[in-house]
N, C-alpha and C positions, 0 to 999 in steps of 0.2 A: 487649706482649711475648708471642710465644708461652707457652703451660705447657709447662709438663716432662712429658714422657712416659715410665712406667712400664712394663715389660711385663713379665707371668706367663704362661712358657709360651713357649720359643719353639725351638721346632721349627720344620720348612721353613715351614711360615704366618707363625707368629710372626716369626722372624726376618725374613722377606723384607718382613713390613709396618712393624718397624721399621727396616730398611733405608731403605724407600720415603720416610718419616717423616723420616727423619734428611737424605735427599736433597734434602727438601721446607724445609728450613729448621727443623723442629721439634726439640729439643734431647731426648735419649733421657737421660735421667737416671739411669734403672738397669732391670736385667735379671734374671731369675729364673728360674729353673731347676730340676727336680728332678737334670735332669744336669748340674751343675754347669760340666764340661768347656765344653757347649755355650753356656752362659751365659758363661762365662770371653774365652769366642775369641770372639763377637759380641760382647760389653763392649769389650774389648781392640781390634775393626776400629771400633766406632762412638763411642769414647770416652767410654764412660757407666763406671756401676759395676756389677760382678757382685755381685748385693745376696747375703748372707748368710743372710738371710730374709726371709719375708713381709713383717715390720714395718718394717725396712731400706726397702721399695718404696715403701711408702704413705709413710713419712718423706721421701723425696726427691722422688717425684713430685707431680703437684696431678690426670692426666690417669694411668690404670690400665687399659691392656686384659690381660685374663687369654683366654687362648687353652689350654684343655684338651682333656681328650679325653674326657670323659664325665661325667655328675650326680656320680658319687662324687668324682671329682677337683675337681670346683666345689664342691660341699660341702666337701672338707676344706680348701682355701684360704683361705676367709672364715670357718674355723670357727681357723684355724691362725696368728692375727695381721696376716692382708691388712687389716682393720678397724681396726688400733689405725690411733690418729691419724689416723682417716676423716673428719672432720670438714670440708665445703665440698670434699672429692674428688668425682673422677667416676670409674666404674667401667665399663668398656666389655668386655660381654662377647661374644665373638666365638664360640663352640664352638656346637656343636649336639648340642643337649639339649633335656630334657622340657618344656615350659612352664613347668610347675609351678617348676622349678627358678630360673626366671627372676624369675619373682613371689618366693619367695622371698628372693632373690638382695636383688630391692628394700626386700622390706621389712626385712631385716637394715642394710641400706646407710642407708634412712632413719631406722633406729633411732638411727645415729651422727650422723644430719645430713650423709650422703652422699646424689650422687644413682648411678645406676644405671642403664645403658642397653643392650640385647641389639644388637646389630648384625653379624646372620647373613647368609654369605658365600655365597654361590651361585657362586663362580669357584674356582679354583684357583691351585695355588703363582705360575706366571709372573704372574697378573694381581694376584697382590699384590704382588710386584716392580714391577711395571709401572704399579700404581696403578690399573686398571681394573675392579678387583671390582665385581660386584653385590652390593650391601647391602641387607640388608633390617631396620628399627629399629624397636626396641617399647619403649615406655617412658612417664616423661611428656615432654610436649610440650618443657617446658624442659629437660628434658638431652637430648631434640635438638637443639635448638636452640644448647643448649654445644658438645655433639659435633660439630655440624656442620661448622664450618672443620677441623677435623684429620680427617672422615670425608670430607672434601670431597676432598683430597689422597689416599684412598686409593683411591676408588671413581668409577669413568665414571659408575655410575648409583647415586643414592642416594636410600631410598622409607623415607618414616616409615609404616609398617602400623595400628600403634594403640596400646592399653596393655600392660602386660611381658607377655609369653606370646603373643601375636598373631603377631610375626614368627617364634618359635619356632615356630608352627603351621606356617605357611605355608614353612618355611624343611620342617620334614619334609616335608609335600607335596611341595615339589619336586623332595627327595631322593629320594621316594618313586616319581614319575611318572619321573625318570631312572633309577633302578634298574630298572621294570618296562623301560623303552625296550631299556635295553643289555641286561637278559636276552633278551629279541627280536631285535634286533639279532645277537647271537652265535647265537643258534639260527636265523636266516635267510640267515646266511653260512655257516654250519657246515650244515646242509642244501646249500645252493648247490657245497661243496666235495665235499659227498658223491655231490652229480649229474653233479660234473665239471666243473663251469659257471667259465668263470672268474671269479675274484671282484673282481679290477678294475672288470671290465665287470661285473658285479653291482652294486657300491658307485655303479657311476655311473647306472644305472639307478634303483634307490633315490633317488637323489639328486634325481629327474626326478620321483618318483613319489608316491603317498600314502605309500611307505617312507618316507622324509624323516623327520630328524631331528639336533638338535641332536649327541647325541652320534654318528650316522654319522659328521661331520666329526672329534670329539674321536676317537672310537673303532676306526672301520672297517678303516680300513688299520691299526691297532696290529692289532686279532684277527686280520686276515690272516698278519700278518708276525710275530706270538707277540712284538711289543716290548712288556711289560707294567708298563713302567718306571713306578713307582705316583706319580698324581698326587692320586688320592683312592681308597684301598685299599679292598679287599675288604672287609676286618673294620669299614670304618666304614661300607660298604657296609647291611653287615646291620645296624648298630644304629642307622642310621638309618630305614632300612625298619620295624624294631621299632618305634620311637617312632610313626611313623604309624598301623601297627596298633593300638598302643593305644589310639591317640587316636579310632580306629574301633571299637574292643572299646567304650571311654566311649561312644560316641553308640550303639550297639544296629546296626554294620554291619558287615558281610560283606566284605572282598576280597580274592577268591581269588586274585584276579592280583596283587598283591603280596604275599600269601602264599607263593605261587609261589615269587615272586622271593627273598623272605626267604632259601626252607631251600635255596634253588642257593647264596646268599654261605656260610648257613651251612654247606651242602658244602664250601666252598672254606676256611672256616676248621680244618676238619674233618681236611679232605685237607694242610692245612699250604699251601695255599695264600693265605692272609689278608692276607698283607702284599704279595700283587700287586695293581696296578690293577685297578681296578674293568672293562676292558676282560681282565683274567683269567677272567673268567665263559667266555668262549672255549673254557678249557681244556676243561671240562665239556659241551661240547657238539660239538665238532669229531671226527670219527673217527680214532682213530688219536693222539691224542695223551691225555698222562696228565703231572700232576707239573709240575715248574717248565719251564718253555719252556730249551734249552741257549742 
């Protein structure tokens, strides 16, 4: 028999992965929320429970993904009764955050006789609908091995990295090499606009060229057309970029080029831009434009 599936946290991620979940034959047992509302109306479409609290979650389900937004919010969850009655759960953590936090994470979880597993997303909202995320999992061996059939149903490509913290790594590097991309990206269309060039025929050029890149396709035509409709915003934009730096400040390195890119998101947070997509970078570089797109 499938487990029951628990979820903390469910905003457009969360919710659309238990969506997927639920489409998938896996029973959503309950839901949690700091915005209640939102837990309320997803409980009520997928027929689970809108848990009351942390301990509510871990009581009903035997399977826990918690889906945040940063160390502080992962910290207060497990420190807030997501643990009580942890005993033989499994903890599936989806957000992207420090390492550190992840290891942590586990050895709180093994304190209980929980296991603990990081399985960091490199896709977006649609592909977690869709079931096609890229995952990336750090842990031990055996709670991948648990996780595996119900991560199998969410992800086209699913990679065990190594022990807690590993795919956290790698999971900022990637954020980190897409951030610096789409900073580039907008300042080579935003140049392009400024020489009058059209940028269709730019986009497709690139497209032919060493320009090339994942996010031209995600991106390109949105900076053209100022549709900045947020699939991975700005603000998390920068504090994922941050977590990389650090993790190069610890090893004694330099890079200026996601430096860079860093204080452009934090511009954009600045400017009260933060809660546009990460293809908002745009705004900041094109002539002639300022502020939220009409």
């Amino acid at each position: 028999m499938p487990e029951n599936i628990g979820f903390v946290g469910v905003g457009r991620m969360g919710a659309n992965m238990a969506r997927r979940l639920k489409d998938c034959g896996w029973p959503i047992a309950a839901v949690f929320d700091v915005n209640a509302g939102a837990a309320q109306s997803l409980a009520q479409e997928l027929g689970s429970t809108a848990a009351s609290d942390l301990k509510a979650v871990t009581a009903l389900a035997d399977v826990i993904f918690t889906v945040v937004t940063d160390d502080g919010a992962m910290k207060n969850i497990y420190r807030s009764g997501l643990l009580s009655r942890a005993k033989r759960k499994l903890f599936i953590n989806c957000a992207t955050l420090t390492p550190g936090i992840h290891i942590w994470v586990e050895q709180k979880c093994e304190a209980k006789g929980a296991q603990s597993l990081e399985a960091c997303m490199a896709s977006s909202i649609t592909q977690a609908r869709e079931g096609s995320l890229y995952l990336m999992c750090g842990g031990k061996p055996e709670a991948f091995e648990r996780a595996k059939p119900i991560l199998e149903k969410l992800g086209a490509s699913l990679r065990y990295i190594g022990p807690a913290g590993k795919a956290a790594e790698v999971k900022a590097l990637v954020n980190m090499v897409m951030n610096c991309n789409t900073a580039a990206l907008a300042e080579g269309l935003g140049l392009g606009a400024a020489l009058g060039l059209d940028l269709t025929m730019l986009r497709e050029v690139f497209a032919q060229t060493g320009a090339n890149s994942s996010v031209l396709r995600t991106d390109g035509e949105d900076m053209q057309k100022r549709d900045h409709a947020c699939f991975f915003s700005a603000a998390h934009a920068a504090k994922d970029s941050g977590i990389a730096l650090k993790l190069a400040k610890a090893q004694g390195l330099n890079l200026p080029l996601a430096a860079a890119t860093k204080k452009q998101y934090d511009r954009m947070i600045k400017e009260g831009l933060g809660d546009l997509d990460k293809s908002g970078i745009a705004e900041l570089t094109f002539k002639g434009r300022k502020g939220h797109p009409l």
